[in-house]
C-alpha positions in Angstrom: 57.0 51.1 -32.3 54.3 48.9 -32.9 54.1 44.9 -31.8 51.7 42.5 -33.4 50.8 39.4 -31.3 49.2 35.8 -33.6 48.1 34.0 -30.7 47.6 30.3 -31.1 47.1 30.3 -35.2 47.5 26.8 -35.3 45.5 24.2 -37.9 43.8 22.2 -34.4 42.0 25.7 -33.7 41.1 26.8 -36.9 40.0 23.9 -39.0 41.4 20.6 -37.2 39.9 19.3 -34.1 39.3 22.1 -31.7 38.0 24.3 -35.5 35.3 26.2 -35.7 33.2 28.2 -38.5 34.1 31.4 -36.7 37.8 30.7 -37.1 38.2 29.7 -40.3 36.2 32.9 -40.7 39.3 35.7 -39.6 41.5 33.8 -41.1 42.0 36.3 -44.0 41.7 38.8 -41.5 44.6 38.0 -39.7 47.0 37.3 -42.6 45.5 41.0 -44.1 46.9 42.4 -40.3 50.1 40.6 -40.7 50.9 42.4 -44.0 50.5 45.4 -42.2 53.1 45.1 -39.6 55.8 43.4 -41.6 56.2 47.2 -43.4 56.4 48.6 -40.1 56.4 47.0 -36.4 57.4 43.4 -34.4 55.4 40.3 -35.1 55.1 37.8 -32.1 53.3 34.7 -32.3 52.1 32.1 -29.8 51.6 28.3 -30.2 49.8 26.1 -27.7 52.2 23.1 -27.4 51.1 20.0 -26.1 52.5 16.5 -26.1 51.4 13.2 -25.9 50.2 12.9 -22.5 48.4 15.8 -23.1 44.9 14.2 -21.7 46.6 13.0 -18.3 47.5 16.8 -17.8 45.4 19.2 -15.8 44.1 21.0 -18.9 43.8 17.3 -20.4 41.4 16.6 -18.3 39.4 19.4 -18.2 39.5 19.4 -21.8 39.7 15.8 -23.2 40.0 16.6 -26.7 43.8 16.3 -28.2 45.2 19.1 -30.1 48.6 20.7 -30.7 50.7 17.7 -30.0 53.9 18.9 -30.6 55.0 17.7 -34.2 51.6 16.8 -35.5 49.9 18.7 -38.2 46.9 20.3 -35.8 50.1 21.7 -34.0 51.4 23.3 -37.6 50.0 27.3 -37.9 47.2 27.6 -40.3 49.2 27.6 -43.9 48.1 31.0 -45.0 49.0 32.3 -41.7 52.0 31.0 -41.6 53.0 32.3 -45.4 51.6 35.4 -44.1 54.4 35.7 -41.7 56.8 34.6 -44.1 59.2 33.4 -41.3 59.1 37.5 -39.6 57.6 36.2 -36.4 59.5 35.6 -33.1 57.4 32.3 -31.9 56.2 31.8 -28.3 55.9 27.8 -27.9 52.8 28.1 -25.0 52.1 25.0 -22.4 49.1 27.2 -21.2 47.0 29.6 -22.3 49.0 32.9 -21.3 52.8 33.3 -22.1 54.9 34.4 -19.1 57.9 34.5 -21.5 56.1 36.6 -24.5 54.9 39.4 -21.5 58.2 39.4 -20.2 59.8 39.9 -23.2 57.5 42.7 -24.3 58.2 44.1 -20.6 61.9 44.1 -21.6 61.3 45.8 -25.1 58.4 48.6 -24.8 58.7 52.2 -24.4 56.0 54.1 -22.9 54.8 55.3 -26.3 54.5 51.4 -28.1 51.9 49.7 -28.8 50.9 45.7 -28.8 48.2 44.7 -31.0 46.6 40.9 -30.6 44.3 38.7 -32.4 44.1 35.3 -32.9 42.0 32.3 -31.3 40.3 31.9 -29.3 39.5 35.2 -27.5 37.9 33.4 -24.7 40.7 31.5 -23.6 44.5 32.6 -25.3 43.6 35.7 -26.4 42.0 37.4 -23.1 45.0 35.2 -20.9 47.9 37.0 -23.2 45.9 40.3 -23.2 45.6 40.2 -19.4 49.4 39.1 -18.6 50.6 41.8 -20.9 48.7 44.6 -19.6 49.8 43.1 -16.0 54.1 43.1 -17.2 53.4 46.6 -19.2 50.5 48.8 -17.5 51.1 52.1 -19.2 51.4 51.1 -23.5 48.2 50.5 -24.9 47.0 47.0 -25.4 44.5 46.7 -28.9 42.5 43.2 -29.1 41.3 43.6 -33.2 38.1 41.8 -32.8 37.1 41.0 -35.9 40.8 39.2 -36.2 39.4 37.2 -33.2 37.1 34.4 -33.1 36.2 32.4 -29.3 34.8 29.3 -28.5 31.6 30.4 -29.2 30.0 34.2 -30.0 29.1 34.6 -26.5 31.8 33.8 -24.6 33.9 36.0 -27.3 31.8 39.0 -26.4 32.0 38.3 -23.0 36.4 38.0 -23.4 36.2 41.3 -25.0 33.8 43.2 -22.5 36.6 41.6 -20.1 39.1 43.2 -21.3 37.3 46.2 -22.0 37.2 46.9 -18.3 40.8 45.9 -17.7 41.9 49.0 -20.0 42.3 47.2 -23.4 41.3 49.1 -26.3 38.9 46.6 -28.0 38.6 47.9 -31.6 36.4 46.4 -34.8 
């Protein structure tokens, strides 16, 4: 079986306050991969969920910039994405970067011979976490990050996420 993981789609990351060129880039990308999977395979997707004392938390601080509060449009998946999925994805609300509850869950699903694709935003900071935690709950099916259905903070740090997971036994593929 394959699994298909959307991480962090959301408007804030792709065109709202946290946007970026490069994400509004893979958009089409992404919703071009979705269509693929809803033939044939699982479609998981995360959302970063925040509320509003979201600048008094530890990330909040760190990052004082406000995005995906709960409710609010920035918190909303980007609307082609979320037509993409047509309702066929199993959504992982997220307080952090890395979902606990999506890698246990994929723990509790896989066989040996599976696979779990992820792409989504930003490969720097979701992306490498959800790669990393799911490779660490299911060690023997192949983790694929889709780069080019990834976009990070900026290019370098995104190359440098995907040369990170590279040598943590993720197959990074174009």
């Amino acid at each position: 079986m394959k699994y298909l993981v959307v991480v962090d789609m959301q408007k804030d990351f792709v065109d709202g306050s946290l946007g970026s060129p490069a994400a509004q880039k893979i958009v089409d990308n992404v919703c071009r991969l979705i269509a693929g999977y809803k033939t044939g395979g699982v479609i998981y997707a995360t959302m970063d969920t925040h509320f509003k004392n979201y600048l008094e938390t530890s990330e909040g601080k760190q990052l004082p910039v406000k995005h995906c509060i709960k409710g609010s449009e920035g918190w909303e998946l980007d609307k082609r994405v979320s037509a993409a999925l047509d309702g066929k994805a199993q959504i992982f609300e997220k307080l952090t970067f890395g979902s606990i509850d999506l890698a246990k869950t994929l723990a509790d699903k896989l066989d040996v011979n599976d696979t779990v694709e992820l792409c989504g935003l930003c490969t720097d900071i979701c992306v490498v976490s959800n790669a990393l935690l799911i490779k660490a709950y299911c060690p023997e099916n192949e983790i694929i990050v889709r780069s080019s259905c990834c976009a990070g903070v900026s290019e370098e740090s995104h190359r440098a996420a995907l040369a990170t997971m590279r040598s943590c036994q993720i197959n990074v593929i174009e």
